[in-house]
N, C-alpha and C positions, 0 to 999 in steps of 0.2 A: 769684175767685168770692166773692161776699157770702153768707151765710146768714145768713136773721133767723130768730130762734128769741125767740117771744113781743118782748121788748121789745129783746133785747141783740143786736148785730150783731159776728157773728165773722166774720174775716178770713183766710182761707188762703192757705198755703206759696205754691201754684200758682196766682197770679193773672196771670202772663204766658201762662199756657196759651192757645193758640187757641180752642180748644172748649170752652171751658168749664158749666161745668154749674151755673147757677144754680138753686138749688131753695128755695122759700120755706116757709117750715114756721110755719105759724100756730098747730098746736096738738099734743099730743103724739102721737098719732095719724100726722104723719106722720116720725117717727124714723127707717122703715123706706126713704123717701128719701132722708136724708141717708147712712143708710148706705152705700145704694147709690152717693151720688157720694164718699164717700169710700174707698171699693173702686173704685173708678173712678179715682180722682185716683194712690190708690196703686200701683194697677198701671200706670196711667204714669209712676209716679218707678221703678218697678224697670224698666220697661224701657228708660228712658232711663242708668239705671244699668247694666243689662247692655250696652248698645250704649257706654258710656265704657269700660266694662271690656274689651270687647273689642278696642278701639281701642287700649287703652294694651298688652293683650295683644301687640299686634303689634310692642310693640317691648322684650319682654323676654327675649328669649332668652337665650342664657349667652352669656357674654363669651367661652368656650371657641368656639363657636358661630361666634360673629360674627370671631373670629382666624381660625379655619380658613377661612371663605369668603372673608377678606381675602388669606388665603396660595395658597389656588387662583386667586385672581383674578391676584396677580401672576405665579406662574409660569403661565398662560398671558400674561401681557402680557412674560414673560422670552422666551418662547418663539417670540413671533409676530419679538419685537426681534431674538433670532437668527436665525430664518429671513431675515427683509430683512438683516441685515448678511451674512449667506451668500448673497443673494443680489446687492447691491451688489458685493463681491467678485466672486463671479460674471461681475456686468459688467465690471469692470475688466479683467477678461480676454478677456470679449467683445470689447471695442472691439481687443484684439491680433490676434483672426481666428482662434481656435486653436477648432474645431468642437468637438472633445472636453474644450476646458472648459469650453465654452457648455454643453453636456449635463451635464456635470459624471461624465464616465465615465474609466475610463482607456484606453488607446488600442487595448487588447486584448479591447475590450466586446464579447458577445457581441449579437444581432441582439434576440434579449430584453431584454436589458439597456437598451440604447439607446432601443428601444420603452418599456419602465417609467421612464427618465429624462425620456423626451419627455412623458409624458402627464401626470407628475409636475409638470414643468415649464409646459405649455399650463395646468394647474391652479393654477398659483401667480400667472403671468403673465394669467390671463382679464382682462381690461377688469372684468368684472363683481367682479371678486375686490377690484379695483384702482381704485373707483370714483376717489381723490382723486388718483390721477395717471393718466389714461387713455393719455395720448400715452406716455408712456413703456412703459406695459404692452402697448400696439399694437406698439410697437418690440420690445420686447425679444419676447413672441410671436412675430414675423415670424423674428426672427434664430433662435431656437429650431427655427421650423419649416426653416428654408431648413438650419441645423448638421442636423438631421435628415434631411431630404431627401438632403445631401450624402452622412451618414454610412451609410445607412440601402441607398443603391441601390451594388451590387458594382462596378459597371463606373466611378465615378470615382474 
């Protein structure tokens, strides 16, 4: 923004401003405009200032802070790894035919038991659980239900 004031021309901070607010002032009479656009200009540098400060706000938490969320992140990604290598194993046993270590029970399970291993298990194996290997999660589900089924009805 240019301001002519009598003969001399000042130059302001804020000439990249979009909206700028030129104001011409030929005589002293009107001071009371420039004031206004420099209350104006200034209350866009604070809030262009409060909106950086808030911005950098966002990344200074405590270093305490940001370890602790790093250390909860891994033990769950410790946790999800043990689950799949218990369950891998798992499979390896599957593929030997033994029902009750496909449930993962021992062989004196009681009718509850087997039910909360099963459901446990249709939960871990869902397709939807399992998006990046579906065929596999279809499989192993199936075998789940049918150890189930077997274990589940008195008469086999």
């Amino acid at each position: 923004a240019i301001y002519k004031r009598k003969d001399s021309l000042f130059k302001s901070d804020s000439d990249d401003d979009e909206d700028s607010d030129d104001v011409s002032v030929e005589d002293e009479t009107d001071i009371h405009a420039l004031k206004r656009q420099h209350k104006r200009q200034m209350a866009r540098k604070r809030k262009a200032m409060k909106a950086e400060s808030n911005t950098l706000s966002m990344f200074t938490g405590t270093l305490e802070e940001e370890i602790a969320g790093l250390k909860s992140g891994m033990k769950a990604v410790e946790a999800e790894y043990k689950a799949k290598k218990e369950a891998a194993e798992r499979a390896a046993e599957i593929e030997e035919g033994d029902f009750y270590a496909i449930m993962g029970v021992e062989k004196n399970a009681t009718s509850a038991q087997l039910r909360k291993a099963y459901h446990k298990l249709m939960i871990f194996w869902h397709p939807d659980k399992n998006r990046d290997n579906i065929d596999e999660a279809n499989r192993k589900a199936n075998l789940v239900k049918d150890a189930y089924e077997c274990l589940s009805d008195k008469w086999e």
